[in-house]
N, C-alpha and C positions, 0 to 999 in steps of 0.2 A: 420633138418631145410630146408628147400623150401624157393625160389624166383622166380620171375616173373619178367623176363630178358626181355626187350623192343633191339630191334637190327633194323637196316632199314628194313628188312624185315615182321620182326614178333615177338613176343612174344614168348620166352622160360621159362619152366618150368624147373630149376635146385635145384638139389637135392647137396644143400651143406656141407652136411656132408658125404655122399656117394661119391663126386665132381664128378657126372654123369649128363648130359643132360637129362630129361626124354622125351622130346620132345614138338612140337609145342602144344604152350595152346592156346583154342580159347575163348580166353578175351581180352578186351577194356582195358588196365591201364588208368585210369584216366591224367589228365594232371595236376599234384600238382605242382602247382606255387611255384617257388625256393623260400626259405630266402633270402629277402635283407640282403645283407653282409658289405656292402659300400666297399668292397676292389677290385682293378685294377685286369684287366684280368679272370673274375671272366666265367668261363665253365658251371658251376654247381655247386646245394650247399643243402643240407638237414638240417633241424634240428629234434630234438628230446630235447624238455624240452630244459635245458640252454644249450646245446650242440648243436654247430654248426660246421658243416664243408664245407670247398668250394673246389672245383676242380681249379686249377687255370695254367693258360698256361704260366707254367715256372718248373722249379728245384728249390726245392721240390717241387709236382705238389698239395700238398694239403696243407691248412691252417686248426688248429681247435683250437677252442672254446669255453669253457667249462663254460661262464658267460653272455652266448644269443649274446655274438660277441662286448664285451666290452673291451677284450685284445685276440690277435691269437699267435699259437706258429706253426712254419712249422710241417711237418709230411709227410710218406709218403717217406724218403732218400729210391733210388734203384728202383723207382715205373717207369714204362716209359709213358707218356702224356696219361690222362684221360679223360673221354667222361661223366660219370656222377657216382654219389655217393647215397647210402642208406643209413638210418639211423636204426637201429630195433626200434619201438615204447615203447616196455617194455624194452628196455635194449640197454642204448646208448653207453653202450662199445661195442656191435656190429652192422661192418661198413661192407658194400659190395661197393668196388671200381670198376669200370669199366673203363678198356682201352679198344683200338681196338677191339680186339677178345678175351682176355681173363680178366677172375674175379679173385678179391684177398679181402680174407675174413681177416679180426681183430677182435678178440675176446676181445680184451682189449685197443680198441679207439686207438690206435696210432700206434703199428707196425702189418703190413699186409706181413706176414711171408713169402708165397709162392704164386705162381699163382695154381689157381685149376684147375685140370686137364686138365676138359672141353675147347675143345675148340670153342667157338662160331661161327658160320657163319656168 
């Protein structure tokens, strides 16, 4: 599985199942307009189908969803302050989190196991 990592500089092409950089990709990501969440401190936020999740600047750093954002449960214990979230479109129990420099993938919408390897510039 591949992503298309947005950083202030550039657009990376990461290989997440290998958790290798494969190098700069030269594409535009679109600019997808966050889900309104109505919740405080809200960073960033994806949905996929009734599954929502928002980045939010506090402990736990994320909120999710799972009824288009009609009740949240925290998520995300051990994670350190995040900059933005993905959601997979075929398959909303996988989640790609971004902090600072480094990604942490879930395979199953709510614990994001380890950081991968890569580390982003």
């Amino acid at each position: 599985m591949r992503a298309l990592v947005r950083t202030a500089d550039t657009v990376w092409a990461v290989d997440l199942d290998e958790e290798t950089v494969l190098g700069a990709a030269d594409v535009e990501l679109p600019g997808e307009p966050a889900p309104e969440v109505g919740l405080p401190r809200v960073l960033a936020a994806a949905a996929s189908g009734s599954t929502v999740v928002a980045v939010l600047d506090r402990k736990p750093p994320l909120a999710l969803s799972r009824d288009a954002g009609t009740t949240w449960s925290e998520a995300g214990r051990g994670l350190p302050p995040g900059r933005a979230i993905a959601i997979r479109d075929d398959d909303p129990d996988t989640m790609l989190y971004a902090a600072r420099n480094r990604l942490y993938l879930s395979s199953d919408g709510r614990r994001f196991g380890h950081a991968l390897a890569p580390e982003l510039p």
